[in-house]
Backbone as CSV, one residue per row, in Angstrom:
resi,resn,N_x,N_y,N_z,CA_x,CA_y,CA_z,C_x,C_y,C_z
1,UNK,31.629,-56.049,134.197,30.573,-55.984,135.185,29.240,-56.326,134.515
2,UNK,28.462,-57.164,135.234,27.196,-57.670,134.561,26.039,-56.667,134.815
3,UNK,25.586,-56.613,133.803,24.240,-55.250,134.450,22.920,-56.467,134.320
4,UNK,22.156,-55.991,135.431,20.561,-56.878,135.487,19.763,-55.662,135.466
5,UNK,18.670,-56.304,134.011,18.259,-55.455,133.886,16.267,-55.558,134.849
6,UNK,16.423,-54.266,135.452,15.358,-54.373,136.586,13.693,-54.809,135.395
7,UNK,12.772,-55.606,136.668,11.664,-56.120,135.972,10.985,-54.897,135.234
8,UNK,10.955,-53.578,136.140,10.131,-52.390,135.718,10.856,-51.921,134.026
9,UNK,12.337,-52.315,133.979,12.722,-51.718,132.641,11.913,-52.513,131.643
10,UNK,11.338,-53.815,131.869,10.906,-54.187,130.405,9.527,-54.394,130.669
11,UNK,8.883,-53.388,131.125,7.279,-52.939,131.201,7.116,-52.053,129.883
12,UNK,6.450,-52.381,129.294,5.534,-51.418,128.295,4.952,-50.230,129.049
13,UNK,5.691,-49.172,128.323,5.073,-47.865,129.120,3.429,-47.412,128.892
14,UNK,2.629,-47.399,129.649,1.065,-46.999,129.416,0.796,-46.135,128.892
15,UNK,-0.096,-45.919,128.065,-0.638,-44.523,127.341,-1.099,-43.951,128.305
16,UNK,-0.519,-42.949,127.692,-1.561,-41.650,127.928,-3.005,-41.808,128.439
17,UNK,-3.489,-41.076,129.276,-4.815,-40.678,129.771,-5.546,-40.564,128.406
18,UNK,-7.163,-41.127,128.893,-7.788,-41.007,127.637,-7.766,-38.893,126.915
19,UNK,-7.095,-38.356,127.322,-6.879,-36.993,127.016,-6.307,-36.728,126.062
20,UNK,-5.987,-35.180,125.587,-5.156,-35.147,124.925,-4.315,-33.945,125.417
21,UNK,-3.921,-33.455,126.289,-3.413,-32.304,127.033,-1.930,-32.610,126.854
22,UNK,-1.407,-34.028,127.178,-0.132,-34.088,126.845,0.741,-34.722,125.412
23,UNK,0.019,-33.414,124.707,0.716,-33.795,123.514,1.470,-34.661,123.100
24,UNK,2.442,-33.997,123.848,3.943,-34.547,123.430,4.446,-36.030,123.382
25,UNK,3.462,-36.375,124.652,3.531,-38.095,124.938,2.813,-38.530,123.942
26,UNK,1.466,-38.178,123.190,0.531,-38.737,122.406,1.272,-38.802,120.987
27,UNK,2.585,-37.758,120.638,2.785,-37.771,119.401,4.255,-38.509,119.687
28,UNK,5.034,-38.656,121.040,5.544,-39.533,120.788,5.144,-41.364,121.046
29,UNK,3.876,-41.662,121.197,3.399,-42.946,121.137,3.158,-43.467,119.510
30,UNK,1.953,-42.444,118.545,1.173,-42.291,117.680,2.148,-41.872,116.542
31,UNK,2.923,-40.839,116.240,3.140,-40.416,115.357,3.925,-41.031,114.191
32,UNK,4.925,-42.102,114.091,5.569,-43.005,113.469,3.968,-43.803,112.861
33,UNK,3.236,-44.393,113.496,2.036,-44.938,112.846,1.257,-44.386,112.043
34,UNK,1.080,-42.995,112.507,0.394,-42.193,111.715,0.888,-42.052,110.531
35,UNK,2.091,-41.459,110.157,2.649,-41.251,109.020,3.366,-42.649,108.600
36,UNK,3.253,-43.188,108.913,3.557,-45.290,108.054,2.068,-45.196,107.148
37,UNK,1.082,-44.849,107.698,0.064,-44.851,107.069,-0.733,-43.909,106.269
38,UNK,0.039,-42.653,106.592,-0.077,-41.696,105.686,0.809,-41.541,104.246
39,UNK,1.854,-42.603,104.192,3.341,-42.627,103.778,2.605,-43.268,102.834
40,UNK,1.858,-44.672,103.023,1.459,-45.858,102.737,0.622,-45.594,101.518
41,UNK,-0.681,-44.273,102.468,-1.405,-44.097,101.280,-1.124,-43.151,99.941
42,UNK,-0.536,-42.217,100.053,-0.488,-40.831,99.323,1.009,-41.020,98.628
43,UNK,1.899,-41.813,99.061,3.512,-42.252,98.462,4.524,-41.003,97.766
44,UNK,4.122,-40.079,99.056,4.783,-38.863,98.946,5.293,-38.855,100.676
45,UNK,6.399,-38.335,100.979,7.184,-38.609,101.784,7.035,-36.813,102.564
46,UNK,7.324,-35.981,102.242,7.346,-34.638,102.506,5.339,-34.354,103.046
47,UNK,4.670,-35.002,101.475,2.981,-34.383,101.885,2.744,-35.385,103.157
48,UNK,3.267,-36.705,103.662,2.724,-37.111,104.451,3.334,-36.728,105.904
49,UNK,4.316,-36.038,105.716,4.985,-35.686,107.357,4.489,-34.352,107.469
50,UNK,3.465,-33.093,106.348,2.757,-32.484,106.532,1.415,-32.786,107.280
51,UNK,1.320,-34.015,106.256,-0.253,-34.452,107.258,-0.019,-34.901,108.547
52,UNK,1.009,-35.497,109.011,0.669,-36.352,110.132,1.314,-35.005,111.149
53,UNK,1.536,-33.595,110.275,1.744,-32.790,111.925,-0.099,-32.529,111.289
54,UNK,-0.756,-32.458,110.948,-2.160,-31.734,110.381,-2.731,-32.621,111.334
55,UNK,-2.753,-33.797,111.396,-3.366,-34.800,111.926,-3.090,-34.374,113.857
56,UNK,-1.793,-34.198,114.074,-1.405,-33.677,115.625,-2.306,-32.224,115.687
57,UNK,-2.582,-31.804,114.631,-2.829,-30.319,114.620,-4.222,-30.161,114.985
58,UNK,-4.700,-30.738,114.064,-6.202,-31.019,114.388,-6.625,-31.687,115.428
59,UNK,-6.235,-32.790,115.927,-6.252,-33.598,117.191,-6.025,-32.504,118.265
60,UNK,-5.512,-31.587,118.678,-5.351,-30.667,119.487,-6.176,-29.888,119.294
61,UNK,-6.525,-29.237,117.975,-7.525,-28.467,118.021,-9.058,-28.486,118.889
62,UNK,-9.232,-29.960,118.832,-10.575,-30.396,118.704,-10.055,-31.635,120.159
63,UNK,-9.483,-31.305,120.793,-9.260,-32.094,122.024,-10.207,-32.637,122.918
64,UNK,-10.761,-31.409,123.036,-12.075,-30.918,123.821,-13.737,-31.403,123.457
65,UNK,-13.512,-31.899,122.053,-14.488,-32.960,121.794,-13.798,-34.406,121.625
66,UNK,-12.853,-34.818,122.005,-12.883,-36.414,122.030,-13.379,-36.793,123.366
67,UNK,-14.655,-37.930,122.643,-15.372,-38.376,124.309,-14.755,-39.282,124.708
68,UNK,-13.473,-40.061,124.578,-13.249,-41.170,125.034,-13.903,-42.524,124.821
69,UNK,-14.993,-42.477,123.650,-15.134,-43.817,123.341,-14.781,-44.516,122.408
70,UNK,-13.458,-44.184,122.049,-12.450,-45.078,121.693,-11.458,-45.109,121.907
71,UNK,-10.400,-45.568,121.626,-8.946,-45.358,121.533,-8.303,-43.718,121.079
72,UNK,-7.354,-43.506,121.639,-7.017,-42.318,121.067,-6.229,-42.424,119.614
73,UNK,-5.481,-43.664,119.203,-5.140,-44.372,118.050,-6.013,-44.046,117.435
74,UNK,-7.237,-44.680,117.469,-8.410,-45.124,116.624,-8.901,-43.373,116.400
75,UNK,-8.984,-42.849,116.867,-9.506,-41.364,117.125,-8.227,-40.631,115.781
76,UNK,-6.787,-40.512,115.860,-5.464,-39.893,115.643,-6.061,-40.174,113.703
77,UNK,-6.384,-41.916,113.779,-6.444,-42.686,112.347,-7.490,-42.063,111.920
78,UNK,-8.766,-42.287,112.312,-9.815,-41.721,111.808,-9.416,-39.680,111.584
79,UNK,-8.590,-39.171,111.671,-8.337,-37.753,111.446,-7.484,-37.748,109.946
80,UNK,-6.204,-38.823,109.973,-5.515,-38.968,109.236,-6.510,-39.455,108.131
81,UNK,-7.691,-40.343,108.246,-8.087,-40.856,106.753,-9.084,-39.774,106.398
82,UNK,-9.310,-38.845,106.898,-10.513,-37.754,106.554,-9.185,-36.406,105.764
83,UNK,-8.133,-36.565,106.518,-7.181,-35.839,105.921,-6.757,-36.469,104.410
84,UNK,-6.815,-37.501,104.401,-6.709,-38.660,102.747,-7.397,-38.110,102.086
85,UNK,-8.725,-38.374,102.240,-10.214,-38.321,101.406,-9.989,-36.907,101.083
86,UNK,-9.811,-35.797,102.495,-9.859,-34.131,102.024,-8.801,-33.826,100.630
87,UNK,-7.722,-34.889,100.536,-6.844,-34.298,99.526,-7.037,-35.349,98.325
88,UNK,-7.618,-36.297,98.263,-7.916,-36.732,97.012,-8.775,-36.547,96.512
89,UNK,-9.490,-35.643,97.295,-11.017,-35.137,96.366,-10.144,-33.653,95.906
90,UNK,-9.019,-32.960,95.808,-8.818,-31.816,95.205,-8.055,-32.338,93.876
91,UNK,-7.734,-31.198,93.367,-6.921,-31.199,92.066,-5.760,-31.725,92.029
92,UNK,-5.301,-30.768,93.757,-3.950,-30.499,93.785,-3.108,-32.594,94.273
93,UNK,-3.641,-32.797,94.798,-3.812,-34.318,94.784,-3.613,-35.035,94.046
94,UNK,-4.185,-34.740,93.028,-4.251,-35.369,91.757,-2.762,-35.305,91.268
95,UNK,-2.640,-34.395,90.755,-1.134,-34.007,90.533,-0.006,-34.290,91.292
96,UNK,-0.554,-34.771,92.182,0.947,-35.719,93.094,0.633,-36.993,93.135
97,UNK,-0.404,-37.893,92.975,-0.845,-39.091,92.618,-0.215,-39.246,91.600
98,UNK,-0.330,-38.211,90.173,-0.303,-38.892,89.377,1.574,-38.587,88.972
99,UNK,2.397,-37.844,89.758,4.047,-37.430,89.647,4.509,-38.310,91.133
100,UNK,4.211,-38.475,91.786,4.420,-39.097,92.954,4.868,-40.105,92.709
101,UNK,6.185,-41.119,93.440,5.951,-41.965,93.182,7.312,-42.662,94.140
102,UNK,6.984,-44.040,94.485,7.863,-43.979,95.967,8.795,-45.311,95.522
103,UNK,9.625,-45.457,95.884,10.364,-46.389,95.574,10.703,-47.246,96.868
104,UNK,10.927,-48.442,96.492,10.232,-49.519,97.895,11.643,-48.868,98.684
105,UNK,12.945,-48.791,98.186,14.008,-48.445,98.764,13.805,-47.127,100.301
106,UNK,12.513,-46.126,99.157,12.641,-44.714,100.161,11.673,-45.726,101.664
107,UNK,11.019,-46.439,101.299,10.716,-46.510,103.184,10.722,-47.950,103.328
108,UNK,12.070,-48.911,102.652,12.330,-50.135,103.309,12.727,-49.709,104.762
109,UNK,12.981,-48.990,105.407,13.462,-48.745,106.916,12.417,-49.071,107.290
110,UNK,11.203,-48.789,107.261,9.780,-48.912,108.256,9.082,-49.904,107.703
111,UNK,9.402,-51.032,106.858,8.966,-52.130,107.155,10.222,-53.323,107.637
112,UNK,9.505,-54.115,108.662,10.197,-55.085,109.036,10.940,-56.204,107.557
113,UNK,12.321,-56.532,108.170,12.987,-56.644,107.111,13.705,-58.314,107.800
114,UNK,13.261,-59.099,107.598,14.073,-60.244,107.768,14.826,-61.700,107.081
115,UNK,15.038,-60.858,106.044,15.934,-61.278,104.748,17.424,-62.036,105.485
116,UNK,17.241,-63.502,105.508,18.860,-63.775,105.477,19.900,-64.178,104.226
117,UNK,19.511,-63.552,103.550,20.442,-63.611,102.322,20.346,-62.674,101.641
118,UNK,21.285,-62.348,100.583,21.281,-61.414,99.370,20.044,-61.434,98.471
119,UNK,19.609,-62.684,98.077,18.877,-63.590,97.097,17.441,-63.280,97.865
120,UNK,17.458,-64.012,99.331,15.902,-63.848,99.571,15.923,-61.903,99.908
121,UNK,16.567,-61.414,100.645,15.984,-59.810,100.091,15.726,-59.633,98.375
122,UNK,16.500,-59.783,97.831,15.792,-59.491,96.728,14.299,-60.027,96.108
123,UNK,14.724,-61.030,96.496,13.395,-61.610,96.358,12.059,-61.120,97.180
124,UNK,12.419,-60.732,98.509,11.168,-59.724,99.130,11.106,-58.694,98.781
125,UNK,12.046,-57.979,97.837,11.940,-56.645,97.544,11.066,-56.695,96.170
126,UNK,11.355,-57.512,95.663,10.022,-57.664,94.304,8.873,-57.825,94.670
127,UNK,8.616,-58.584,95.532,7.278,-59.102,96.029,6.527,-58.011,96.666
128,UNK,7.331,-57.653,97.136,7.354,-56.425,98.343,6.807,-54.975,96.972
129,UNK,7.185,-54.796,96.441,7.599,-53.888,94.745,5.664,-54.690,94.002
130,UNK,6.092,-55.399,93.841,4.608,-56.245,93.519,3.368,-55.991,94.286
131,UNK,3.200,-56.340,95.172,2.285,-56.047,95.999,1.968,-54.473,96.371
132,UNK,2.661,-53.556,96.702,2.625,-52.244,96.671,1.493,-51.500,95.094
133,UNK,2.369,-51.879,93.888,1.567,-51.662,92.730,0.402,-52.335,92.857
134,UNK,0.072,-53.312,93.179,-1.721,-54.100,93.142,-2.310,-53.061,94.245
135,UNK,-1.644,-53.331,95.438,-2.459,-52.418,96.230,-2.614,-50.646,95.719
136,UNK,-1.818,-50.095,95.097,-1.761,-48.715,94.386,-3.084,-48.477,93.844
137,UNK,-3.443,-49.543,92.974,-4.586,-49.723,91.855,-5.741,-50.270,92.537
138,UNK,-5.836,-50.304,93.631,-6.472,-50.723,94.889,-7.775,-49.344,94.567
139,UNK,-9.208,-49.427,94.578,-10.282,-48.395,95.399,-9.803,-47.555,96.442
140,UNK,-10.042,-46.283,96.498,-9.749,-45.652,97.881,-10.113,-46.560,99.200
141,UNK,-11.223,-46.603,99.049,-11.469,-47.071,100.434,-10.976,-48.726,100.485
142,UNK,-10.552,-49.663,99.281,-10.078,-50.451,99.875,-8.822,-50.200,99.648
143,UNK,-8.011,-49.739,99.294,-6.647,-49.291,99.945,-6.398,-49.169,101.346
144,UNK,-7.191,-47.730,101.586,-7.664,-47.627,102.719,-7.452,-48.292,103.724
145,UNK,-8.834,-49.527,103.519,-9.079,-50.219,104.917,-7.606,-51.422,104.565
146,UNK,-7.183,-51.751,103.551,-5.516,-52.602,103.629,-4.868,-51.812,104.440
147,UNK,-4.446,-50.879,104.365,-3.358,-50.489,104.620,-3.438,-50.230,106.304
148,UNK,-4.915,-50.132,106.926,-5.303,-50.067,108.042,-5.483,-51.241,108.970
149,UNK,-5.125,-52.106,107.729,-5.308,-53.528,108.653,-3.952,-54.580,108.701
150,UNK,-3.529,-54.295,107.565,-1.890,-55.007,107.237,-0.628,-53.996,107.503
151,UNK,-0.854,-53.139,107.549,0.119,-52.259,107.718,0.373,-51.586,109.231
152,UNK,-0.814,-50.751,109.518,-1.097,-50.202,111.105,-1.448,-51.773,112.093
153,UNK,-2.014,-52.877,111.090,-2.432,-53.984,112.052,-3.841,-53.833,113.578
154,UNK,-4.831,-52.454,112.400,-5.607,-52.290,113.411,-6.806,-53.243,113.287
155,UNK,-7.619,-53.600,114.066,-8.405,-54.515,114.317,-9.998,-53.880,113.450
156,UNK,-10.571,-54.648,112.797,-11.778,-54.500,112.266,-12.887,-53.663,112.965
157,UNK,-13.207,-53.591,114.162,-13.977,-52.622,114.777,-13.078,-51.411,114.609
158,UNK,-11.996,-51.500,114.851,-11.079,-49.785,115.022,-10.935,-49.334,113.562
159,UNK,-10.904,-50.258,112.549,-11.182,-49.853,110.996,-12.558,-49.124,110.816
160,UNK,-13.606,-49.707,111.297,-14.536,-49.327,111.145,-15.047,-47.783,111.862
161,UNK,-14.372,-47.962,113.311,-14.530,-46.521,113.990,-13.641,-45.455,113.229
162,UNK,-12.354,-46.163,112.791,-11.417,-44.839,112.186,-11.758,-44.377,110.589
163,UNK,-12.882,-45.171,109.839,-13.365,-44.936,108.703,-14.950,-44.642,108.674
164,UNK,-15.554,-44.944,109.890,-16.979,-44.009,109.820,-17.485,-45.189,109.310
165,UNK,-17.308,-46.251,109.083,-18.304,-47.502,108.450,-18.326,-48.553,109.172
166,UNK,-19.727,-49.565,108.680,-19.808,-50.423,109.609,-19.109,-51.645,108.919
167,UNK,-19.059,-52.579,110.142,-18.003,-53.468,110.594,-18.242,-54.549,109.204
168,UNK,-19.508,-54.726,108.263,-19.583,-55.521,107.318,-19.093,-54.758,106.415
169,UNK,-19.317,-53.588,106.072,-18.415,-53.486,105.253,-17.046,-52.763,105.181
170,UNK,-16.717,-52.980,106.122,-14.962,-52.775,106.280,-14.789,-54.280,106.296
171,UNK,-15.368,-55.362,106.293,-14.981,-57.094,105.833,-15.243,-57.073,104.471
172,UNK,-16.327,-56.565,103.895,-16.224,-56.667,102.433,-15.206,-55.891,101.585
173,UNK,-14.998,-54.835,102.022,-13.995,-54.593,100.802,-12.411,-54.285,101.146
174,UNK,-11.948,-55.195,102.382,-10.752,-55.769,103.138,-10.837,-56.930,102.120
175,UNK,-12.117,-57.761,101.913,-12.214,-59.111,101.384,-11.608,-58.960,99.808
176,UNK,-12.591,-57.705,99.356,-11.678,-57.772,97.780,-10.616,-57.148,97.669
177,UNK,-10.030,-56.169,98.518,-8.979,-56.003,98.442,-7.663,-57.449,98.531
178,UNK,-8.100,-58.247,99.487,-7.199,-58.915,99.383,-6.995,-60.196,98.360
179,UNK,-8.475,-60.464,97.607,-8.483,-61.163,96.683,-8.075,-60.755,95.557
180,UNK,-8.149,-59.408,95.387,-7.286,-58.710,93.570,-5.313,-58.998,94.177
181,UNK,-5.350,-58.915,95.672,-3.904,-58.732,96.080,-3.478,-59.861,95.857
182,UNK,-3.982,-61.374,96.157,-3.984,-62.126,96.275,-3.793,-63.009,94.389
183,UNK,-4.911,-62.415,93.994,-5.367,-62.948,92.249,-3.522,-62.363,91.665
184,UNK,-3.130,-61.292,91.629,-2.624,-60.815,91.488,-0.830,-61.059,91.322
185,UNK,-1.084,-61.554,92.675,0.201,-62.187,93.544,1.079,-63.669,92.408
186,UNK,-0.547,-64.137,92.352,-0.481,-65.366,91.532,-0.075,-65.675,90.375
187,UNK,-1.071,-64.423,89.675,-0.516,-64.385,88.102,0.973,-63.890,88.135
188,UNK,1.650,-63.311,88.752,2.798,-62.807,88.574,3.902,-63.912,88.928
189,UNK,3.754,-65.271,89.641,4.678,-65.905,90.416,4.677,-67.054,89.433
């Protein structure tokens, strides 16, 4: 028997009200992004599925002050990178920066993977392995704004709203980030 599948099944379901009352919908839209990018920065797997409930946690807390002039994304990110900054300015941070350490294997699942061979995966898995270490050795904040722009794929104004800076310089140091990524890339190939 042939099934047709109705026009309404392949609608993109709408977010959420600019609110935050229904949790549950907001953390199941947001929360996989959140922690890709919490995963991304801190390369601890356990501290970042702490943060990204900290990040739901706080977002609820403080519901009642989001004015709606932005995205609730852009709002979720900007919590998660103040949650970054709060733990790399401690000790305890430090000490998982510097024992931490992620292996491209623990979150090849959450990046897109379109290897048709044995040979070219491996070959993206070095590159992939490569690029991770340049970006590691990356500035906070241009880590940061990489990982907010290549990774989450958020747009330069929403970098700028979810990092508290303005729009030139979330281009400038996106720019050297991607030129050490880039310089980098080169010498190694």
């Amino acid at each position: 028997m042939k099934t047709i599948i109705a026009e309404h099944d392949l609608e993109i379901p709408a977010a959420p009200s600019q609110t935050f009352d229904d949790m549950d919908a907001m953390i199941a839209l947001y929360e996989v992004r959140i922690f890709r990018f919490l995963m991304a920065s801190i390369r601890d797997r356990d501290l970042a599925q702490t943060m990204t409930q900290e990040t739901f946690f706080r977002a609820w807390n403080a519901r009642e002050s989001f004015r709606g002039d932005c995205a609730p994304q852009t709002w979720l990110m900007r919590i998660a990178v103040n949650l970054v900054r709060d733990h790399t300015r401690t000790g305890r941070f430090k000490f998982w920066k510097k024992t931490a350490t992620v292996e491209v294997s623990d979150v090849a699942h959450w990046l897109p993977n379109h290897a048709s061979s044995a040979e070219s995966g491996l070959i993206a898995r070095q590159q992939l392995e490569s690029i991770w270490q340049t970006v590691a050795g990356l500035s906070d904040r241009q880590r940061t704004i990489f990982l907010l722009r290549f990774v989450e794929e958020l747009e330069l104004p929403e970098i700028a709203e979810a990092t508290n800076l303005p729009v030139s310089t979330v281009k400038s140091h996106l720019y050297r980030a991607l030129e050490t990524v880039r310089k980098r890339a080169t010498e190694r190939s």
